[in-house]
MARKOL-76583 format. One record per residue: residue number from 1; residue in three letters; x, z, y of N, C-alpha, C in turn. Coordinates in Angstrom, 2 decimals, padded with zeros to 5 digits, always signed. Layout:
NUM_Ala_X_Z_Y_X_Z_Y_X_Z_Y
...
//
This chain:
1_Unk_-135.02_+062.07_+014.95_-134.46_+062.03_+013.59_-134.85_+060.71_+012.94
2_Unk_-133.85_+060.12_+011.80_-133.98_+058.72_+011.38_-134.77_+058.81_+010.15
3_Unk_-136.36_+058.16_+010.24_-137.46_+058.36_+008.87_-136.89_+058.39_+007.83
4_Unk_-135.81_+057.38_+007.75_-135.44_+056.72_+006.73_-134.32_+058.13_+005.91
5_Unk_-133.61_+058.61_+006.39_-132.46_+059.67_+006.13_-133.55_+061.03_+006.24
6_Unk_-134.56_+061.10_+006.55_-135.76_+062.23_+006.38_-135.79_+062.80_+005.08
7_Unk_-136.12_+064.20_+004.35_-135.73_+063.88_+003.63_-137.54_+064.99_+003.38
8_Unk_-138.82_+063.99_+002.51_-140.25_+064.74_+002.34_-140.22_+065.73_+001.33
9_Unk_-140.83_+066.33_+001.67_-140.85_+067.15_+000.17_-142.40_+067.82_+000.11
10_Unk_-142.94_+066.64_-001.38_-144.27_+067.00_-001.82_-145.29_+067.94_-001.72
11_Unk_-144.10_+069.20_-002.23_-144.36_+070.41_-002.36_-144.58_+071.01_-000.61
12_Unk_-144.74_+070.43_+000.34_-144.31_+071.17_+001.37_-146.03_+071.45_+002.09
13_Unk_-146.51_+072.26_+002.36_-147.66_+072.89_+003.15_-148.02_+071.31_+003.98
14_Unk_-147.45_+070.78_+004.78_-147.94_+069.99_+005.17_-148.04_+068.85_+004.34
15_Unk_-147.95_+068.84_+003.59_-148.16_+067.42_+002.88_-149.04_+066.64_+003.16
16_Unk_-149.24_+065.37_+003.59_-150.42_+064.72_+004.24_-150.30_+064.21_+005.66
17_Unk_-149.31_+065.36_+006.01_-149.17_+064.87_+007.75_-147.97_+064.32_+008.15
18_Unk_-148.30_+062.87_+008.81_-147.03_+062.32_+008.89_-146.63_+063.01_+010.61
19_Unk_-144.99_+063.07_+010.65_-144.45_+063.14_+011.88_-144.63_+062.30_+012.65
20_Unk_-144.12_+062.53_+013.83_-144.44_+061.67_+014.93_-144.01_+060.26_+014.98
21_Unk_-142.67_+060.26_+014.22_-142.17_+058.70_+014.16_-142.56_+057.89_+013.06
22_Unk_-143.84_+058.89_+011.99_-144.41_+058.03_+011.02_-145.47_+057.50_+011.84
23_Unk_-146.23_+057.76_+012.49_-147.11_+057.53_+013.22_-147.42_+056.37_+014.42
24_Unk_-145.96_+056.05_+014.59_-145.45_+054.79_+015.37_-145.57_+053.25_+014.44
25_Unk_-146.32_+053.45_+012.88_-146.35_+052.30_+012.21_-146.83_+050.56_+013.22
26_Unk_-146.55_+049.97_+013.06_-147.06_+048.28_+014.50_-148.08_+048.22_+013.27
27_Unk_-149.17_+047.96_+013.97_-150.00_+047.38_+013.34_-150.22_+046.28_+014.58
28_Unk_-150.88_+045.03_+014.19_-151.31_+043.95_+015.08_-152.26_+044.08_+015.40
29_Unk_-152.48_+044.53_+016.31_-153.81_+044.34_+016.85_-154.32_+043.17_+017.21
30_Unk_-153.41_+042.54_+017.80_-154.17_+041.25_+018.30_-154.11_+040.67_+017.69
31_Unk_-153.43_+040.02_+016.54_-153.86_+039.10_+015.64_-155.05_+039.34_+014.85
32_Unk_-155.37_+040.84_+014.61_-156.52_+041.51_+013.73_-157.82_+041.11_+014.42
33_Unk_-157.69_+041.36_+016.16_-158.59_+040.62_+017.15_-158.85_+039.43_+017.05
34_Unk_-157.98_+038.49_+016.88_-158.42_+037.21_+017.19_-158.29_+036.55_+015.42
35_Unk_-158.70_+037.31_+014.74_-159.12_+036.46_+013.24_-160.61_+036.92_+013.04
36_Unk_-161.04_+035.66_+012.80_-162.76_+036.24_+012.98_-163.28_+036.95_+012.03
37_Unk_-164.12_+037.41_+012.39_-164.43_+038.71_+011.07_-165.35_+037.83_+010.08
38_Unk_-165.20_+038.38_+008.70_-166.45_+037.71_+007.91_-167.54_+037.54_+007.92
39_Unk_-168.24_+036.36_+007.42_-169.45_+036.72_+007.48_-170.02_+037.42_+006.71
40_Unk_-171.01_+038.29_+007.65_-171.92_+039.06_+007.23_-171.61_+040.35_+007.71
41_Unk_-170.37_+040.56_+008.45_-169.54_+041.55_+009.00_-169.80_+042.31_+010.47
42_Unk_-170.62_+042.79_+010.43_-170.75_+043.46_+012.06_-169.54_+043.68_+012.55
43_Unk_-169.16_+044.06_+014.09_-167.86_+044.19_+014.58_-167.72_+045.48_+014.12
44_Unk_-168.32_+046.28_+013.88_-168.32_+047.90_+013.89_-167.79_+048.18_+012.63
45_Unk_-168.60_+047.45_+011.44_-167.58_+047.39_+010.36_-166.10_+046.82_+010.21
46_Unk_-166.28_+045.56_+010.83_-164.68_+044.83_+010.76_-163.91_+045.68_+011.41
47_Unk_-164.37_+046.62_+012.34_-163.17_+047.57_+013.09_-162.75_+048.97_+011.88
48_Unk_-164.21_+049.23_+010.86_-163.76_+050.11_+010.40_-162.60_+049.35_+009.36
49_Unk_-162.93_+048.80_+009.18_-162.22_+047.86_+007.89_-160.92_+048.08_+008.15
50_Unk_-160.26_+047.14_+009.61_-158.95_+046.98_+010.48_-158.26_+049.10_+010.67
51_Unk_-159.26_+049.43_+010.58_-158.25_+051.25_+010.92_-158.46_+051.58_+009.56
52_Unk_-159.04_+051.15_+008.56_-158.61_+051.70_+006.92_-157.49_+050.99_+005.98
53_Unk_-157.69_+049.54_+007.06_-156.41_+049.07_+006.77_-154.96_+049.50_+007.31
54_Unk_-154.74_+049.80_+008.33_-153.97_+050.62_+008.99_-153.46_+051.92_+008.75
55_Unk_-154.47_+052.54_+008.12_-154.07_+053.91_+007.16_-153.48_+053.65_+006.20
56_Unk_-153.93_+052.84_+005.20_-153.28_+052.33_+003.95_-151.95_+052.04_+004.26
57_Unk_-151.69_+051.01_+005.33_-150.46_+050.73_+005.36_-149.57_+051.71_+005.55
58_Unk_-149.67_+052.99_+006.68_-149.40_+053.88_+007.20_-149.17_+054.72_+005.46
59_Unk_-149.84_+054.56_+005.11_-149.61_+055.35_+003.66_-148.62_+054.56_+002.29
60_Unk_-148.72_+053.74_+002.91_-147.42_+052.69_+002.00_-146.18_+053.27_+002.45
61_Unk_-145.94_+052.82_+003.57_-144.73_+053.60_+004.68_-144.33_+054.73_+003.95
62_Unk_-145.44_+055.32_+004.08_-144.90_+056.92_+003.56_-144.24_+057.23_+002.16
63_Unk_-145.10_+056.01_+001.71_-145.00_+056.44_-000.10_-143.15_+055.89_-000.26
64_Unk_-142.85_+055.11_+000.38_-141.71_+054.01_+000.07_-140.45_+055.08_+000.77
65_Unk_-140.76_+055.98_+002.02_-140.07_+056.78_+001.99_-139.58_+058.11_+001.24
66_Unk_-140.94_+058.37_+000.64_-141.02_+059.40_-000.63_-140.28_+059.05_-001.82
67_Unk_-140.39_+057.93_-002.13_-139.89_+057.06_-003.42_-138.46_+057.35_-003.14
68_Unk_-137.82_+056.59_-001.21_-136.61_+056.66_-001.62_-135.89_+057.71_-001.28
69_Unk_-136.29_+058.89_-000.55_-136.12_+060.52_-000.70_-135.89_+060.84_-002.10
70_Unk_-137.17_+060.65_-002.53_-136.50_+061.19_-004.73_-135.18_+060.32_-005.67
71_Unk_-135.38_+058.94_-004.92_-134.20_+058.82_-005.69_-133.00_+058.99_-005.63
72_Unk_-132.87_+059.42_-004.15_-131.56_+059.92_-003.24_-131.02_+061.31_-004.14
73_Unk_-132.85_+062.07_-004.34_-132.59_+063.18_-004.70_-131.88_+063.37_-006.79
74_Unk_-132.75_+062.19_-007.25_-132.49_+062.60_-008.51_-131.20_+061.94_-008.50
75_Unk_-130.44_+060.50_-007.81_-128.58_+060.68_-007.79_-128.10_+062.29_-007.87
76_Unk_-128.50_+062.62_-006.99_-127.82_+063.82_-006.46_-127.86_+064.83_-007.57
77_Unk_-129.15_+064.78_-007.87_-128.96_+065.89_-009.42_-128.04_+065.60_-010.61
78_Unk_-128.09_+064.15_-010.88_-127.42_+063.51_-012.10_-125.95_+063.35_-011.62
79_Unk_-125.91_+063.04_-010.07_-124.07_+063.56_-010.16_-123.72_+064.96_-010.12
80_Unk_-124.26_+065.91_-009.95_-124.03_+067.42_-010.04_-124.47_+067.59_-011.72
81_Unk_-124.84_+067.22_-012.34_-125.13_+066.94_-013.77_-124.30_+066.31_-014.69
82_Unk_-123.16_+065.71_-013.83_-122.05_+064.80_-014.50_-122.67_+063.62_-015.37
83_Unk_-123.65_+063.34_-014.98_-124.35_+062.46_-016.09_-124.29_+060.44_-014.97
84_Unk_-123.15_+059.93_-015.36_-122.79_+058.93_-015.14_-123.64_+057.67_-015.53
85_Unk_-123.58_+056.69_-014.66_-123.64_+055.25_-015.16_-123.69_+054.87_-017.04
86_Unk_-121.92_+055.30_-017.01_-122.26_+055.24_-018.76_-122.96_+055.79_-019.45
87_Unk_-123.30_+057.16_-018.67_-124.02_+057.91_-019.67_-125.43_+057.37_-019.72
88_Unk_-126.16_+056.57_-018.60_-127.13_+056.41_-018.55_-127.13_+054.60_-019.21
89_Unk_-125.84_+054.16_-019.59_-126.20_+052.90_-020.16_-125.83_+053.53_-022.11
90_Unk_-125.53_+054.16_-021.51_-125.35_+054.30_-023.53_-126.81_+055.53_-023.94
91_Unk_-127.34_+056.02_-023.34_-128.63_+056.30_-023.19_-129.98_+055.12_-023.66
92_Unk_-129.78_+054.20_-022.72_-130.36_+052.88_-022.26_-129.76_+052.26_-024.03
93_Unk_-128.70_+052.03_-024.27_-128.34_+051.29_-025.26_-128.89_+052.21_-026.98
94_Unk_-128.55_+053.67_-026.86_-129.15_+054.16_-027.95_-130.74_+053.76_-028.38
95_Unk_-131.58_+054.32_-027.11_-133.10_+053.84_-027.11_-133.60_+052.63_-027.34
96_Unk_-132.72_+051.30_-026.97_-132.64_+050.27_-027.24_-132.74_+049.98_-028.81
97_Unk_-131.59_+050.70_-029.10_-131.38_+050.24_-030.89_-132.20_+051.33_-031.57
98_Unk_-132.98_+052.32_-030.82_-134.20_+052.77_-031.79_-135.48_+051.99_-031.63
99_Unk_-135.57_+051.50_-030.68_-136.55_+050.48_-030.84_-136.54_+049.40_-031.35
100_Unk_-135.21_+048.72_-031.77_-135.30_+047.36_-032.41_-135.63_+048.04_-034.15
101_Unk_-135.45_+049.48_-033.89_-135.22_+049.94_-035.79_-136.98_+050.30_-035.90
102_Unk_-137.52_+050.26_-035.10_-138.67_+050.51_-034.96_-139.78_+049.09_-034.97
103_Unk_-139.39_+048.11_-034.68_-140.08_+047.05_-034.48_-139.99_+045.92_-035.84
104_Unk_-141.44_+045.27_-035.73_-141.97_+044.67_-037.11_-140.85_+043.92_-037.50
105_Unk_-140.01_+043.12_-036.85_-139.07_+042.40_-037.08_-137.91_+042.94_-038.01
106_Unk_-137.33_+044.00_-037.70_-136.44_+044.68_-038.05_-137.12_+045.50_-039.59
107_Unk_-138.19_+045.72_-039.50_-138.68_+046.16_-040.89_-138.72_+045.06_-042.31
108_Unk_-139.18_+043.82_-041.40_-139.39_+042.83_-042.36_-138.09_+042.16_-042.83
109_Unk_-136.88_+042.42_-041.98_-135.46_+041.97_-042.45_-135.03_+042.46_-042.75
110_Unk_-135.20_+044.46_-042.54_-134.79_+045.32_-043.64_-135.34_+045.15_-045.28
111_Unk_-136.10_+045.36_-045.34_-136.91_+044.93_-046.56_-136.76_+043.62_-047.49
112_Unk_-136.52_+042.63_-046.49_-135.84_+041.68_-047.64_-134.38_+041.91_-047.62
113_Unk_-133.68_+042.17_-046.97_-132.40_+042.65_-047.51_-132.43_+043.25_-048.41
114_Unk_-132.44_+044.56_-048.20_-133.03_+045.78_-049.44_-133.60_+044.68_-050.85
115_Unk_-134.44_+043.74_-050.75_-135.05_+043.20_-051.82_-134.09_+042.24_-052.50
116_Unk_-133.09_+041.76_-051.58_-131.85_+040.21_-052.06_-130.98_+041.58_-052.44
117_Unk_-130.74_+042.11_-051.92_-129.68_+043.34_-052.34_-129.97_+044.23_-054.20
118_Unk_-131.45_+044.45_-054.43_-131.61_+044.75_-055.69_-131.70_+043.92_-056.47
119_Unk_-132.01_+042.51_-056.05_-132.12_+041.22_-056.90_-130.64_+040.95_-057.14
120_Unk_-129.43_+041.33_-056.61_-128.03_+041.10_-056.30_-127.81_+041.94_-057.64
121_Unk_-127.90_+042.97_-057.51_-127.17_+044.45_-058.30_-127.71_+044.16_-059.66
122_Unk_-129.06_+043.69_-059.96_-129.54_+043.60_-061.03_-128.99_+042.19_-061.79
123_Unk_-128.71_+041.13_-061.22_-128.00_+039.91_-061.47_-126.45_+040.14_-061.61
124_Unk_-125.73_+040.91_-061.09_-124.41_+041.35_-061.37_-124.59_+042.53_-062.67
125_Unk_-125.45_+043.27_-062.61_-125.33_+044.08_-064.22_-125.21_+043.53_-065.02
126_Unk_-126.70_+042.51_-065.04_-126.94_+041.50_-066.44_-125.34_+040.75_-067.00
127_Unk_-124.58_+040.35_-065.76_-123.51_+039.51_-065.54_-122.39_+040.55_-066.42
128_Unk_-122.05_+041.64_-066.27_-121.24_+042.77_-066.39_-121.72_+042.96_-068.41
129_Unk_-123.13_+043.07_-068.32_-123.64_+042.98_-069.51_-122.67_+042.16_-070.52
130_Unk_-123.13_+040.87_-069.93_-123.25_+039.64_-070.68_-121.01_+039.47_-070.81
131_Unk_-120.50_+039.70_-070.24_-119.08_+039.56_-069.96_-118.68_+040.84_-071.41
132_Unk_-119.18_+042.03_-070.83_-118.64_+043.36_-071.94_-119.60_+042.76_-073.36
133_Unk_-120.10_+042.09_-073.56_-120.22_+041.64_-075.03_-119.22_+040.74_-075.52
134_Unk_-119.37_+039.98_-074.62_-118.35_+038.97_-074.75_-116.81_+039.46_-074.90
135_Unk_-116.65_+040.14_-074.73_-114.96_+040.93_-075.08_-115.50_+041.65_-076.07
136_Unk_-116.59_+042.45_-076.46_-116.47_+043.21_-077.35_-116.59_+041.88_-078.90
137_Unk_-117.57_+040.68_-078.41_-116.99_+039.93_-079.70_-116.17_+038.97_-079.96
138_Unk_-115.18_+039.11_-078.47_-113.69_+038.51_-078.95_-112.55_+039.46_-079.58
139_Unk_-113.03_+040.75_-078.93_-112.46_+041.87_-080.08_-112.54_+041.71_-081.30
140_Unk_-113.73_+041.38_-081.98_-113.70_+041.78_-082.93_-113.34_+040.23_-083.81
141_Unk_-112.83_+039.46_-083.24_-112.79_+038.21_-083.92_-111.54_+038.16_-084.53
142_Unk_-110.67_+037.22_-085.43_-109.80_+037.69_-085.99_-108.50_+036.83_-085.24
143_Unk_-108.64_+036.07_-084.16_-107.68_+035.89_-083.15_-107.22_+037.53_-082.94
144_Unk_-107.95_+037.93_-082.51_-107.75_+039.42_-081.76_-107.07_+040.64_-082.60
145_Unk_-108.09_+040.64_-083.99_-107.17_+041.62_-085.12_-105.78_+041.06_-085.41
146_Unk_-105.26_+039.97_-085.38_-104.06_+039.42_-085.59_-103.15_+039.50_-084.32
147_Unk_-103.40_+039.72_-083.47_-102.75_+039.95_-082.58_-102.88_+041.34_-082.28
148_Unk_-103.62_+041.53_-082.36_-103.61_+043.61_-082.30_-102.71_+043.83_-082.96
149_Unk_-102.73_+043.56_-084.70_-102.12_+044.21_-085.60_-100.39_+043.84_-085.38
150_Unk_-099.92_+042.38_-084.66_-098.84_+042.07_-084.21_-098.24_+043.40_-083.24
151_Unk_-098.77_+043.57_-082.00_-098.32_+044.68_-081.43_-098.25_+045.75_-082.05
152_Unk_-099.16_+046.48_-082.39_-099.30_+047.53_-083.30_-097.73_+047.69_-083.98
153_Unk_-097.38_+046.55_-084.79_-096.64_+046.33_-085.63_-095.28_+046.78_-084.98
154_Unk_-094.87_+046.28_-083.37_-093.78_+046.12_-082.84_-093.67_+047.26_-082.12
155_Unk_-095.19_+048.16_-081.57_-094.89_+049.23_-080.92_-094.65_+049.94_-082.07
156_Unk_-094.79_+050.04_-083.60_-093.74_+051.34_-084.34_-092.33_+051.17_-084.76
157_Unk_-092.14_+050.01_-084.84_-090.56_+049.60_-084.73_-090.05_+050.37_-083.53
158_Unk_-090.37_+050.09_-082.24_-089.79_+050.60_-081.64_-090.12_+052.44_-080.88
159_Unk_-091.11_+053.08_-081.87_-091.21_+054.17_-081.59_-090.11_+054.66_-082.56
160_Unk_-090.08_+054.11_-084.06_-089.34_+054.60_-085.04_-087.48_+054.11_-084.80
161_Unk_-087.61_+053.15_-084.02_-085.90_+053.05_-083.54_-085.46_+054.29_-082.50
162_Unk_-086.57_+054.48_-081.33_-085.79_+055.95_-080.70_-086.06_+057.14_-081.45
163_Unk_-087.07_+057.01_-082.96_-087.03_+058.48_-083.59_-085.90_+058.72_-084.17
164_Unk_-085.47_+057.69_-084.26_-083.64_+057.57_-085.15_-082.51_+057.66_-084.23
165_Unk_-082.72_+058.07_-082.95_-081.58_+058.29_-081.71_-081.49_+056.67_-081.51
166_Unk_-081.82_+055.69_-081.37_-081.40_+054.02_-081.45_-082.33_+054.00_-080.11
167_Unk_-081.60_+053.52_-078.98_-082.66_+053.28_-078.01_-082.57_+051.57_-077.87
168_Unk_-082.02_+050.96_-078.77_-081.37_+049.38_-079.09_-082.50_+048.91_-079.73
169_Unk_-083.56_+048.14_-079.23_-084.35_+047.24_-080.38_-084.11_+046.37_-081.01
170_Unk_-084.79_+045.90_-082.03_-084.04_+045.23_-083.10_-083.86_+043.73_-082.65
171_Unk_-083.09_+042.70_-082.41_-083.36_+041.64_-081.71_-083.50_+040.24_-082.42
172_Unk_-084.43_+040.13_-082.02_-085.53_+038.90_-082.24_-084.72_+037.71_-083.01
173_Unk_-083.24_+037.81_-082.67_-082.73_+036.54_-083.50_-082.17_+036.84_-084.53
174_Unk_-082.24_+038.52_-085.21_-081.68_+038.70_-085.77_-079.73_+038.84_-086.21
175_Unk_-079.47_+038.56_-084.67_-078.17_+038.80_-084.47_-077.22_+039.80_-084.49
176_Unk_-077.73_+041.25_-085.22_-077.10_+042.24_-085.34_-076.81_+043.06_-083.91
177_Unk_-075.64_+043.38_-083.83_-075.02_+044.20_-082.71_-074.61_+043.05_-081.23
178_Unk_-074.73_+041.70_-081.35_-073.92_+040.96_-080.31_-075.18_+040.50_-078.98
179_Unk_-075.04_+040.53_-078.10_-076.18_+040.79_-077.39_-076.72_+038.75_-077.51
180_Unk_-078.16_+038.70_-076.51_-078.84_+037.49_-076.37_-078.58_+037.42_-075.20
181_Unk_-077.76_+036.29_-075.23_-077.14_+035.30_-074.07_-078.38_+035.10_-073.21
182_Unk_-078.39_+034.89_-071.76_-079.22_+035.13_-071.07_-079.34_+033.66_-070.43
183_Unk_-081.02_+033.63_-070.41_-080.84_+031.57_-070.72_-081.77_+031.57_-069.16
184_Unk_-082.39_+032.43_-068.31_-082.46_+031.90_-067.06_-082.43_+031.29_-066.41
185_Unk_-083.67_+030.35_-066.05_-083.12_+029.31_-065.11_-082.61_+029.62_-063.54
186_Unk_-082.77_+030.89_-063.35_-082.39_+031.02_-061.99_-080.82_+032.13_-061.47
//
């Protein structure tokens, strides 16, 4: 059977024991032989050294097949899960933008926004202020009563011409019944 397409499982009673074709790991011996041992190194140690190194590796092996057994396995869950690529980049992209809402940066540019933004609203009131006085004392100036009282004047003429059945206003040149020639330049 191929290690690689093997498929471990943690949970399993033997856990610990590799099969027979884990067990086939190359280690070099002879290069391990012919590199001199350190000093201060009896051979007896440098040999234990060389077979704890050999386990380790033997246990790398294993781990890298375990690793890629689970990830074979968690595809397999997340496509029986319907949970896609996109789903896992717009996942990836949500968490993303809670962390930028989370980080000092983003607080300190919220905050002066927020701060140019009330300095904004409060400079446009004053502005709104300062404008509604200003009409209220061109209202009351006597450009304004003279021209009020002008309209005033012309909207009862012509409320009191249709109270009289006359839907005809009275015309401006004083020309009676003959209409105003129409002077248009277009």
């Amino acid at each position: 059977m191929d290690s690689a397409g093997q498929d471990i499982n943690l949970n399993s009673p033997n856990k610990g024991l590799l099969s027979d074709s884990m067990t086939d790991v190359p280690v070099d011996t002879a290069v391990a032989a012919q590199a001199p041992a350190v000093e201060g190194l009896t051979d007896a140690e440098a040999e234990e050294l060389r077979a704890e190194l050999a386990k380790v590796e033997e246990e790398v092996v294993t781990l890298r097949q375990v690793l890629a057994a689970k990830e074979r396995h968690c595809g397999e869950l997340k496509r029986r899960l319907g949970l896609s690529t996109l789903e896992g980049l717009k996942q990836n992209l949500s968490r993303g933008w809670h962390d930028v809402q989370v980080s000092n940066a983003y607080k300190k540019t919220q905050e002066t926004l927020s701060q140019a933004g009330q300095k904004t609203s409060a400079a446009l009131s004053t502005m709104g202020s300062a404008i509604s006085r200003k009409l209220g004392d061109m209202r009351n100036s006597a450009t304004f009563k003279s021209f009020e009282d002008r309209v005033g004047t012309i909207k009862s003429k012509v409320v009191s011409g249709r109270e009289n059945g006359s839907d005809n206003l009275p015309s401006p040149t004083g020309s009676g019944d003959r209409p105003v020639p129409d002077h248009t330049p277009f």
